[in-house]
VEXMARVO-8328 format. One line per field, with one value per atom (N, C-alpha, C, CB): residue number from 0; atom name; x, y, z. Coordinates in nm, 2 decimals, decimal comma. Glycine has a CB too. Layout:
BEGIN
k: [NUM|...] $
a: [CA|...] $
X: [X|...] $
Y: [Y|...] $
Z: [Z|...] $
This chain:
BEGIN
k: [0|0|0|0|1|1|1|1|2|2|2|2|3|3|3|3|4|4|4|4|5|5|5|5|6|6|6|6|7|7|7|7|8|8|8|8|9|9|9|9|10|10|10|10|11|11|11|11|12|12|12|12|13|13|13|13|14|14|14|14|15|15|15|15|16|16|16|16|17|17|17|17|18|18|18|18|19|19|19|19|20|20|20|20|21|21|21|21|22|22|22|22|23|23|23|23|24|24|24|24|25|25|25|25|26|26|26|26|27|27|27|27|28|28|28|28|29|29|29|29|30|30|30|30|31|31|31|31|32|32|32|32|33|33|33|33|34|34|34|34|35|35|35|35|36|36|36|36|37|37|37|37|38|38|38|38|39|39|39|39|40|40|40|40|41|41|41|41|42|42|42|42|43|43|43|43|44|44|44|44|45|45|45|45|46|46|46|46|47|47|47|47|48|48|48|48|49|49|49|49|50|50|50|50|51|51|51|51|52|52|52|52|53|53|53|53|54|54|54|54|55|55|55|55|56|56|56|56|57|57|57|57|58|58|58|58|59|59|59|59|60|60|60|60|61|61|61|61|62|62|62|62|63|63|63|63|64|64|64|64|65|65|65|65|66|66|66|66|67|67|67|67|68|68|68|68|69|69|69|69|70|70|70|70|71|71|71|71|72|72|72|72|73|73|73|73|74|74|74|74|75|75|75|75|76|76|76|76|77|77|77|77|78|78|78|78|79|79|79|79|80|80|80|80|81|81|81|81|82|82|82|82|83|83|83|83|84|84|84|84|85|85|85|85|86|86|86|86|87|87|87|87|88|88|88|88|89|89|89|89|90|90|90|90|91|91|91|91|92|92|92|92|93|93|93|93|94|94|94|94|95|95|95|95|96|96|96|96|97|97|97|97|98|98|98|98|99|99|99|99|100|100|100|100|101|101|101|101|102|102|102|102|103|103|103|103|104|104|104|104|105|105|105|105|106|106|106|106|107|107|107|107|108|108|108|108|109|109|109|109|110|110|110|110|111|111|111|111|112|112|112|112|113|113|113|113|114|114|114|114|115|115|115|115|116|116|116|116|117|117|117|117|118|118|118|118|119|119|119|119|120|120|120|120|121|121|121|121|122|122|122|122|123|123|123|123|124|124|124|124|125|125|125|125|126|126|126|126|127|127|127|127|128|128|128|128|129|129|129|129|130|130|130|130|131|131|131|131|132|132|132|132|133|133|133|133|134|134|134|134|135|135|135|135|136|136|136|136|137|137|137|137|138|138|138|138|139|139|139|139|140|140|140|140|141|141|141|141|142|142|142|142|143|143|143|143|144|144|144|144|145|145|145|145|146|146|146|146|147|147|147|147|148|148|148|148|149|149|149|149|150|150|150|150|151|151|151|151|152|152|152|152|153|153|153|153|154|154|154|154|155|155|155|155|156|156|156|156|157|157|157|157] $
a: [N|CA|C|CB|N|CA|C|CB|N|CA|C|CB|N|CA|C|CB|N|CA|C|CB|N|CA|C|CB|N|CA|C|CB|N|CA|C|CB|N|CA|C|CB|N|CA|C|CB|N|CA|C|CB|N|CA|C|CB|N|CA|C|CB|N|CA|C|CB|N|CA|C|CB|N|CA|C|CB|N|CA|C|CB|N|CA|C|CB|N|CA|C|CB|N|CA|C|CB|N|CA|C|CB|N|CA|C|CB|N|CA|C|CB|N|CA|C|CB|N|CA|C|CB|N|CA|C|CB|N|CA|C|CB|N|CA|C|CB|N|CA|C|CB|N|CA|C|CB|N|CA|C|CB|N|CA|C|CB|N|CA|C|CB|N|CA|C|CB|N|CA|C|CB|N|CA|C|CB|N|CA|C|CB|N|CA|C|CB|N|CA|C|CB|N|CA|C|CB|N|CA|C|CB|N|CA|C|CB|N|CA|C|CB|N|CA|C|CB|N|CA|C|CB|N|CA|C|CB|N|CA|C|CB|N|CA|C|CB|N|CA|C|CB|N|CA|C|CB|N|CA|C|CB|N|CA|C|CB|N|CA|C|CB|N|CA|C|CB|N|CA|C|CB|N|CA|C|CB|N|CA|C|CB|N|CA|C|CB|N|CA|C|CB|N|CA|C|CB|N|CA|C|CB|N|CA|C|CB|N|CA|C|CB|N|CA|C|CB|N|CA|C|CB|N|CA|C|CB|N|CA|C|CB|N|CA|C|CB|N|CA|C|CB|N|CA|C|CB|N|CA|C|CB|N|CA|C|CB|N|CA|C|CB|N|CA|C|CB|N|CA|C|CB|N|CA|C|CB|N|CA|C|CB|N|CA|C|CB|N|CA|C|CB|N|CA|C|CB|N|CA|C|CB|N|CA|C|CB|N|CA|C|CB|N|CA|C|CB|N|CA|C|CB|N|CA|C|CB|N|CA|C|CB|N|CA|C|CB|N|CA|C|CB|N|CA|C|CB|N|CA|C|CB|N|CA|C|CB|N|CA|C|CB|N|CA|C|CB|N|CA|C|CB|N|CA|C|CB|N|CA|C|CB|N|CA|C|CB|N|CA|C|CB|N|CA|C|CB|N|CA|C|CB|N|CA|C|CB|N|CA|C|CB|N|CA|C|CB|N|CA|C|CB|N|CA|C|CB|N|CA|C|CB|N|CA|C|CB|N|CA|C|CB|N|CA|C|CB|N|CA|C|CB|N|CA|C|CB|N|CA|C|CB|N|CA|C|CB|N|CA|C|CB|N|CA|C|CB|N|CA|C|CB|N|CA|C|CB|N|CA|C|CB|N|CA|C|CB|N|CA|C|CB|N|CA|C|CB|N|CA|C|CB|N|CA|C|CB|N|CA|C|CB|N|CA|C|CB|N|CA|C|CB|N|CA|C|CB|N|CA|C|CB|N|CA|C|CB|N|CA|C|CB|N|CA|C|CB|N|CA|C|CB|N|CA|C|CB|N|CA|C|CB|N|CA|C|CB|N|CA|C|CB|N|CA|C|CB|N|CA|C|CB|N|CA|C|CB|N|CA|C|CB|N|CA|C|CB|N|CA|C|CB|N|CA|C|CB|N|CA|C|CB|N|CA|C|CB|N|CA|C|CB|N|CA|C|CB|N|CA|C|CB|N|CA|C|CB|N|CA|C|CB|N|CA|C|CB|N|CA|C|CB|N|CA|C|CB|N|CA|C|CB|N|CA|C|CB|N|CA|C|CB|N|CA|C|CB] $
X: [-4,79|-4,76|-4,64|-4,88|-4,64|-4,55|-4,43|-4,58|-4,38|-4,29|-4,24|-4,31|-4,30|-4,27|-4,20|-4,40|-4,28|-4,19|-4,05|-4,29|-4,04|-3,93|-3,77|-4,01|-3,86|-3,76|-3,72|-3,83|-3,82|-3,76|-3,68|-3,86|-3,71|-3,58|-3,48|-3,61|-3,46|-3,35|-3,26|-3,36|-3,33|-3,27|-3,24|-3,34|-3,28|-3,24|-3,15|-3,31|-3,13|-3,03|-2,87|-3,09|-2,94|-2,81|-2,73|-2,84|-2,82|-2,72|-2,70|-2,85|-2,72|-2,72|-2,56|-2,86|-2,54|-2,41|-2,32|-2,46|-2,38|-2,26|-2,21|-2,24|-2,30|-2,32|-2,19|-2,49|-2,21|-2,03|-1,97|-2,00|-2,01|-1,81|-1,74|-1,77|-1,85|-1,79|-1,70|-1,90|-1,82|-1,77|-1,62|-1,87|-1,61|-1,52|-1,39|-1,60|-1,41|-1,30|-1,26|-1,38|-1,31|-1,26|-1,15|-1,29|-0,99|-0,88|-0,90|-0,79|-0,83|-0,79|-0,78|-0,59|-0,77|-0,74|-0,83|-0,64|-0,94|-1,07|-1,18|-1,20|-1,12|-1,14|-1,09|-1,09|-1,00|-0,98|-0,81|-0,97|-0,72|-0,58|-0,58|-0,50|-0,56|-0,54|-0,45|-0,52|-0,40|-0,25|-0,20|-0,24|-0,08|-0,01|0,09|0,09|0,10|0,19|0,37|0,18|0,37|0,54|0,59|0,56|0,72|0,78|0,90|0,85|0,93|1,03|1,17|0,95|1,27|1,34|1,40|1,42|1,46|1,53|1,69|1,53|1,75|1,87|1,91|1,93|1,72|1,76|1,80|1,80|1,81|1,90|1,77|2,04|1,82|1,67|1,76|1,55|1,63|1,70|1,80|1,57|1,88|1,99|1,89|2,14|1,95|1,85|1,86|1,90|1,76|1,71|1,70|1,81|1,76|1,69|1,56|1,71|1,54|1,41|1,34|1,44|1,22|1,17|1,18|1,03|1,16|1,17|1,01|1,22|1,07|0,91|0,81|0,91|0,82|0,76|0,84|0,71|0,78|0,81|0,84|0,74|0,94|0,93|0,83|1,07|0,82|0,77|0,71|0,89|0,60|0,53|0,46|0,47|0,42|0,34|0,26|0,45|0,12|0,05|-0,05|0,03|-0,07|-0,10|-0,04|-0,16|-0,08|-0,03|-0,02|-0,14|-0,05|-0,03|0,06|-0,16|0,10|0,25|0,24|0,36|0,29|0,26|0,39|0,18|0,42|0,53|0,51|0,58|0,56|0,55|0,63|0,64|0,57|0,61|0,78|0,57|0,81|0,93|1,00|0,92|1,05|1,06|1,22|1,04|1,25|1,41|1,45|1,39|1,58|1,59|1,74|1,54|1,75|1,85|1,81|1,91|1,92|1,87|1,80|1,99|1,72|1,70|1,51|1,78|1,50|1,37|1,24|1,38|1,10|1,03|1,02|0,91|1,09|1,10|1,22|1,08|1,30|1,43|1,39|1,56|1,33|1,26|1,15|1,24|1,07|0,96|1,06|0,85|1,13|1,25|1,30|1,40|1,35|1,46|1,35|1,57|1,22|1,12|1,07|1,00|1,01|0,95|1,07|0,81|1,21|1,33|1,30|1,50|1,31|1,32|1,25|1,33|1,09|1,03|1,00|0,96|1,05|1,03|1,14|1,02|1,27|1,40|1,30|1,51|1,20|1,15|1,04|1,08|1,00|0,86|0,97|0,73|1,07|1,13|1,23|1,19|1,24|1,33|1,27|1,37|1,14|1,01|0,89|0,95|0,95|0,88|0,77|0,86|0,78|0,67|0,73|0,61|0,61|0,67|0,58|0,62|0,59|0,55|0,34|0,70|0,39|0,29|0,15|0,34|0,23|0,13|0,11|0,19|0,14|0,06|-0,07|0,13|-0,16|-0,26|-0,31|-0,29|-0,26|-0,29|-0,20|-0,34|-0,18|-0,08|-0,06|-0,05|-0,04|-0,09|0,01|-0,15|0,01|0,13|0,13|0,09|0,19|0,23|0,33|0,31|0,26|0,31|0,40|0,20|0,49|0,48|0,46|0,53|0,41|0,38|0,27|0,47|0,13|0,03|0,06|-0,10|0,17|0,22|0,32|0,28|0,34|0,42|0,36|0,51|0,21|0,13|0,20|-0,03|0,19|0,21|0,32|0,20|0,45|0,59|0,57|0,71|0,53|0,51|0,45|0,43|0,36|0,27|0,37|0,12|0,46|0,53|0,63|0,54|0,69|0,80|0,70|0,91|0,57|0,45|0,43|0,24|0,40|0,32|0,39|0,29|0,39|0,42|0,48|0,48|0,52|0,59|0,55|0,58|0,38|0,32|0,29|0,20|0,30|0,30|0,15|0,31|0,12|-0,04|-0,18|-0,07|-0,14|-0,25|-0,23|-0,27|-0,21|-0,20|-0,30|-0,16|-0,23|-0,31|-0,39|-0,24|-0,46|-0,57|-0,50|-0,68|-0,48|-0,41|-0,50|-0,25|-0,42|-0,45|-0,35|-0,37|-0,36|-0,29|-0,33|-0,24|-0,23|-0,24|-0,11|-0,34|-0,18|-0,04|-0,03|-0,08|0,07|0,08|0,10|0,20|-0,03|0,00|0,10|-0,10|0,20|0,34|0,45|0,34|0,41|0,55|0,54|0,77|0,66|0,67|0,79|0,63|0,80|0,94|1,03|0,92|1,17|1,28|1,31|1,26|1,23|1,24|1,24|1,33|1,17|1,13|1,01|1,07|1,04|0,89|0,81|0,91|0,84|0,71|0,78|0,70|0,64|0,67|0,52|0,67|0,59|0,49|0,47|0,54|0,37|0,33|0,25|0,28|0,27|0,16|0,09|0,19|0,02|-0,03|0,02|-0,12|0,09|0,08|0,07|0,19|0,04|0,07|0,15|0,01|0,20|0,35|0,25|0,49] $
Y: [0,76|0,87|0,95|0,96|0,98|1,06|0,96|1,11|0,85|0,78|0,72|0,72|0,73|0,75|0,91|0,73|1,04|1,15|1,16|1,30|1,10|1,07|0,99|0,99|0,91|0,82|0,90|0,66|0,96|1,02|1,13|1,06|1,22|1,33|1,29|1,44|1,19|1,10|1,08|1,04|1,00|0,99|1,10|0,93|1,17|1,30|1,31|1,46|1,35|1,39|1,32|1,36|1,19|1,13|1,17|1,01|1,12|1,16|1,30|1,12|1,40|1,54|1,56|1,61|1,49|1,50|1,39|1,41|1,24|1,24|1,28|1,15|1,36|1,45|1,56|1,52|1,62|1,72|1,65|1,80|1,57|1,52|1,44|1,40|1,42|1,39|1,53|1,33|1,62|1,72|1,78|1,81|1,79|1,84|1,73|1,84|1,64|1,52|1,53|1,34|1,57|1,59|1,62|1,60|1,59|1,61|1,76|1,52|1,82|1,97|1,93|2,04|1,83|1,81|1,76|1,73|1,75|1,70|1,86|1,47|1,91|2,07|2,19|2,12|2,12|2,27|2,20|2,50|2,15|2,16|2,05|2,17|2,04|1,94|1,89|1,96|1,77|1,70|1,68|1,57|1,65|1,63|1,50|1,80|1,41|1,29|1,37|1,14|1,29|1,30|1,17|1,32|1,19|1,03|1,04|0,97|0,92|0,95|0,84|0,91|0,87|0,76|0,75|0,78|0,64|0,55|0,60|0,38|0,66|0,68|0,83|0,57|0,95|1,02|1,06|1,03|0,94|0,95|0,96|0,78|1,04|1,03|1,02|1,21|0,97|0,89|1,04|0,83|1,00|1,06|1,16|0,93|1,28|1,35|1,27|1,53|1,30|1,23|1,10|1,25|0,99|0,85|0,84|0,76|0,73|0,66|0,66|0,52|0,69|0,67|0,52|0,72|0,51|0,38|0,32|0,38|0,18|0,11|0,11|-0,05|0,13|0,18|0,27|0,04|0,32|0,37|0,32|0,42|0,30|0,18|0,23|0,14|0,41|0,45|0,63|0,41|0,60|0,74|0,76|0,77|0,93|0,96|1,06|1,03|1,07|1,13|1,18|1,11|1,33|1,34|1,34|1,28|1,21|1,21|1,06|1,28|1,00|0,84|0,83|0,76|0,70|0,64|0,53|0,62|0,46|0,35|0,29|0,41|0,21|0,11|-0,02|0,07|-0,01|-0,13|-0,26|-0,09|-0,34|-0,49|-0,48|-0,60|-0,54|-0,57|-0,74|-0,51|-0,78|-0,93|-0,93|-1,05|-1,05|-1,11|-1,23|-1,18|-1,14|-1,22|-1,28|-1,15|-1,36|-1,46|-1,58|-1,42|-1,65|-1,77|-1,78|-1,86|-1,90|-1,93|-1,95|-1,79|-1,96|-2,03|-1,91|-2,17|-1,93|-1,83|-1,75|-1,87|-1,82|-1,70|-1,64|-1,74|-1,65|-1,57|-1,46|-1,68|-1,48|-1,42|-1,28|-1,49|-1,31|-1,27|-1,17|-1,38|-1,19|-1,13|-0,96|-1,27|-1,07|-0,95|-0,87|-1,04|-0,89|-0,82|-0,73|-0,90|-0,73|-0,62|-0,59|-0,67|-0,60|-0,53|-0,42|-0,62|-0,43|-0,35|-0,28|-0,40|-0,31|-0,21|-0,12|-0,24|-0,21|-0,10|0,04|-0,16|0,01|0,09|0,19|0,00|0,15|0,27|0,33|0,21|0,28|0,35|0,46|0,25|0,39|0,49|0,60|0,42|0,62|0,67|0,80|0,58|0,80|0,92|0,97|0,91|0,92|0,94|0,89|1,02|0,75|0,65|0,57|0,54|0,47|0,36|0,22|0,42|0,12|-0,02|0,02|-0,14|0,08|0,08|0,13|0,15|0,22|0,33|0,31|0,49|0,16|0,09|0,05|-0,03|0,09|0,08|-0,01|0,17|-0,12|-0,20|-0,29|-0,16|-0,40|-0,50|-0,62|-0,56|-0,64|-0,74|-0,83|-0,69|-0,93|-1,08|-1,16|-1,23|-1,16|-1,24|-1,35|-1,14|-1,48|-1,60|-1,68|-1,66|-1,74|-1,81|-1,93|-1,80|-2,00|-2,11|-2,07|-2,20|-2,14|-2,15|-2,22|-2,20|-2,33|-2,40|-2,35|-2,48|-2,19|-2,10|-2,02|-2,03|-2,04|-1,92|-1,94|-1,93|-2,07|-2,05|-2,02|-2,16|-2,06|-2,03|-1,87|-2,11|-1,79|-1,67|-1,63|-1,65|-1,64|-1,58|-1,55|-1,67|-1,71|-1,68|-1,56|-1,75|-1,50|-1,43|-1,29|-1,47|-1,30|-1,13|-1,12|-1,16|-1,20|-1,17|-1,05|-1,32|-0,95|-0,84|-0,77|-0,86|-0,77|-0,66|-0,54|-0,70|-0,54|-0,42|-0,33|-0,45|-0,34|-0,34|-0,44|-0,17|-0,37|-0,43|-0,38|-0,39|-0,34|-0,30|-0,34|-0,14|-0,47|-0,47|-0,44|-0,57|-0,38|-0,37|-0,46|-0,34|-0,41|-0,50|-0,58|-0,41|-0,71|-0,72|-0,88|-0,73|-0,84|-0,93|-1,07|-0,83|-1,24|-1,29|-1,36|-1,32|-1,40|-1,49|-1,55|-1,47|-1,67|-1,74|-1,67|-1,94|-1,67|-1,60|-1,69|-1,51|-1,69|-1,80|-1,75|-1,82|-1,86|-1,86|-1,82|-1,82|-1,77|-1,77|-1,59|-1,88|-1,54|-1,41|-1,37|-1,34|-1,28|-1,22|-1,22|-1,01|-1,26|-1,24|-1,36|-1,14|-1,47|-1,57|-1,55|-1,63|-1,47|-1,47|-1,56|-1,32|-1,63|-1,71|-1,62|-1,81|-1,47|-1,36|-1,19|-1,35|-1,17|-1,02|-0,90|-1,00|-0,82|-0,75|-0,60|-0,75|-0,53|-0,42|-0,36|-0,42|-0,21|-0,13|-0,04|-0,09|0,01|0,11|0,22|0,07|0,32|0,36|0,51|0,30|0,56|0,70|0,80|0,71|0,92|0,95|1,07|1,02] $
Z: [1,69|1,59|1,64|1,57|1,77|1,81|1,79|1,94|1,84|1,82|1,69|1,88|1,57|1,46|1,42|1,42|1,47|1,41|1,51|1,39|1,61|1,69|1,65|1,79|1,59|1,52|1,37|1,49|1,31|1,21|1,24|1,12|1,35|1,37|1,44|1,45|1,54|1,49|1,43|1,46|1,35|1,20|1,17|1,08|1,15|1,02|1,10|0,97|1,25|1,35|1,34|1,49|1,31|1,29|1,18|1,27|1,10|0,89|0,88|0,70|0,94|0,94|1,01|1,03|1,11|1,24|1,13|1,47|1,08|0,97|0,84|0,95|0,77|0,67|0,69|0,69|0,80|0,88|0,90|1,03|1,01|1,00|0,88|1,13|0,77|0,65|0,58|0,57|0,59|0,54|0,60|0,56|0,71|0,81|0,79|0,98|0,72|0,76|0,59|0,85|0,46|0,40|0,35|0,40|0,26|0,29|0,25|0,23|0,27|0,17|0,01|0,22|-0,01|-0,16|-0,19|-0,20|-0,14|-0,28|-0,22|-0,23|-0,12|-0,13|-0,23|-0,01|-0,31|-0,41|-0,46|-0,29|-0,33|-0,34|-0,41|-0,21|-0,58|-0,66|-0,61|-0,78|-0,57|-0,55|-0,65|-0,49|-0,68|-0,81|-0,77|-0,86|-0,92|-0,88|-0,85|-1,04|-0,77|-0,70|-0,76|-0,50|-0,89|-0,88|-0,77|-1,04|-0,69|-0,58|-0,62|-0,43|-0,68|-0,75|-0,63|-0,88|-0,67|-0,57|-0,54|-0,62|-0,41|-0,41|-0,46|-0,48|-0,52|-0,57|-0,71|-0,52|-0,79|-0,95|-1,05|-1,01|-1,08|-1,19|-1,33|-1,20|-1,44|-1,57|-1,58|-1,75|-1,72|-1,75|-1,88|-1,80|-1,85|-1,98|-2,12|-2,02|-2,19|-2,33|-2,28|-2,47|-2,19|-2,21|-2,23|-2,10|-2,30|-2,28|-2,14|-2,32|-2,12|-2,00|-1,99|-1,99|-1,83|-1,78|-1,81|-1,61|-1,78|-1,82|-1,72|-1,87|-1,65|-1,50|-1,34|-1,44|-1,28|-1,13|-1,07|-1,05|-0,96|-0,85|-0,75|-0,76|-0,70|-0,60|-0,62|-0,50|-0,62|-0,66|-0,61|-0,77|-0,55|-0,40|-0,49|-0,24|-0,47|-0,46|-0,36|-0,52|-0,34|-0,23|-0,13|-0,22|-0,02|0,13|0,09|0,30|-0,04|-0,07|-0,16|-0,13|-0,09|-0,16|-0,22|-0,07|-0,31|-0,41|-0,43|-0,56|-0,38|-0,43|-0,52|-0,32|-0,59|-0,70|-0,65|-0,86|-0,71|-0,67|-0,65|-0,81|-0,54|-0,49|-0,49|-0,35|-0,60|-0,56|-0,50|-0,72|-0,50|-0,44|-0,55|-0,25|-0,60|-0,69|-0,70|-0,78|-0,61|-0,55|-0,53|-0,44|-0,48|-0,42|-0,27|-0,42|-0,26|-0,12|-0,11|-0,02|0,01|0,00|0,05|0,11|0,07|0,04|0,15|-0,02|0,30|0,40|0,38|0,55|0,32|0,30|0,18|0,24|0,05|0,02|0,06|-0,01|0,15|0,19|0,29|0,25|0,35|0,45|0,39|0,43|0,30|0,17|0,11|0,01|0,06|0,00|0,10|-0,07|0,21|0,30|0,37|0,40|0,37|0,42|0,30|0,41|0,22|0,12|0,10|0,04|0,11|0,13|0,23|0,09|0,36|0,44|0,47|0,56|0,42|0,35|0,28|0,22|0,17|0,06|0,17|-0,13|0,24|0,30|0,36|0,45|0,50|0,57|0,52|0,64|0,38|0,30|0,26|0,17|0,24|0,25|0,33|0,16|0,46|0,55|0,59|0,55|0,55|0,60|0,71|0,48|0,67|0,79|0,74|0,99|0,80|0,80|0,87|0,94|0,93|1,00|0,91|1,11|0,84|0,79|0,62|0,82|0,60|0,48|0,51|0,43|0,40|0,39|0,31|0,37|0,20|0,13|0,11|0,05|0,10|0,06|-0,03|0,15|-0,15|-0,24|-0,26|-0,37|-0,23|-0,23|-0,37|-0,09|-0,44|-0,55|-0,44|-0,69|-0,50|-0,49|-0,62|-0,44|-0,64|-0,70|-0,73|-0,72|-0,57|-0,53|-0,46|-0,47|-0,47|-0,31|-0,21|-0,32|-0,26|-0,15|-0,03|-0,21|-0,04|0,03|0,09|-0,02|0,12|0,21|0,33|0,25|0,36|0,52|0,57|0,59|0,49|0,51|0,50|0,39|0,40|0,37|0,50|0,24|0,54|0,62|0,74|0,66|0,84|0,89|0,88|0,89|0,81|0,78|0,78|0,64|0,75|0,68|0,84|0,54|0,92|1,04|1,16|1,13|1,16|1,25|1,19|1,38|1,08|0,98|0,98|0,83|1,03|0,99|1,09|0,92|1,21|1,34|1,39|1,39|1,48|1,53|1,45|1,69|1,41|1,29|1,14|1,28|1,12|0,98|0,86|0,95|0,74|0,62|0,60|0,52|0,50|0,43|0,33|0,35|0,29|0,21|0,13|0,29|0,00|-0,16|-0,12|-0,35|-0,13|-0,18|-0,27|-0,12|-0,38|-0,44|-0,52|-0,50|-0,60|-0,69|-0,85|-0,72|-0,87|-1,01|-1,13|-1,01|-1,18|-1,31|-1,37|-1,44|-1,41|-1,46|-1,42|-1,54|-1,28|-1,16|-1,17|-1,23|-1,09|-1,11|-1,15|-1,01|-1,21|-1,35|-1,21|-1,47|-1,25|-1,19|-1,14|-1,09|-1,13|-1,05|-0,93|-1,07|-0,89|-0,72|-0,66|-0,68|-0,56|-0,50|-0,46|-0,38|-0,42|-0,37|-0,45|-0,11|-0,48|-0,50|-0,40|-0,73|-0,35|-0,27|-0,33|-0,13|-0,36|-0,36|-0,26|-0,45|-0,22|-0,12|-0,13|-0,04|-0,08|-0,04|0,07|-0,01|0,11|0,23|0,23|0,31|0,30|0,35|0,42|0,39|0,40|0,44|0,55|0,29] $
């Protein structure tokens, strides 16, 4: 009996100590400080008054999170030259607002071939430092717009 209510205070002991440091580890912003979306244009230019909005963002931060939209390469050449010129690029937009490679948090690979993981993978491997993101791949029925063999989107944090 005794080792039974032992194990139960324990327990409580336990979920009680992670119960705080959940609490305690909470951002400020699901504490009260609404975040608001930040769009971050590229180079600074924002549309020209009265245009039409654009049909999407390339790069929008909310919060302390940053969202980059698919990045393809849309030239010639093969899928590590590609894959090259796409995470150049994005790492330009991470480092442009105070990110980094490092400090992506999610990564999703559009293929236009499955036959290009591996070539792909070569050119992805250490991009991210030693901690790489969590990341999505796959092939894109019907290739991907632009004629690119890879398009990449992220996740990261500034």
């Amino acid at each position: 009996m005794k080792q039974t209510n032992r194990r139960n205070f324990l327990g409580r002991g336990v979920a009680t100590a992670v119960a705080a440091a959940a609490v305690t580890a909470v951002p400020a912003a699901a504490q009260g400080d609404t975040p608001t979306k930040k769009v971050l244009y590229r180079d600074g230019r924002k549309p020209a008054p009265g245009a039409k909005p654009p049909l999407f963002n390339g790069t929008v931060a909310y919060g302390n999170l940053l969202f980059i939209a698919g990045v393809g390469a849309h030239v010639e050449g093969d899928i590590k030259s590609h894959t090259k010129i796409v995470l150049d690029s994005i790492q330009k937009q991470l480092e442009s607002v105070g990110s980094s490679m490092e400090k992506v948090l999610k990564c999703n690979v559009y293929l236009n071939d499955l036959k290009d993981y591996a070539a792909m993978n070569e050119t992805f491997q250490g991009r991210f430092g030693p901690e790489p993101p969590v990341r999505t791949t796959i092939a894109a029925a019907g290739g991907i717009p632009g004629n690119s063999l890879v398009e990449i989107d992220v996740i990261a944090y500034i």
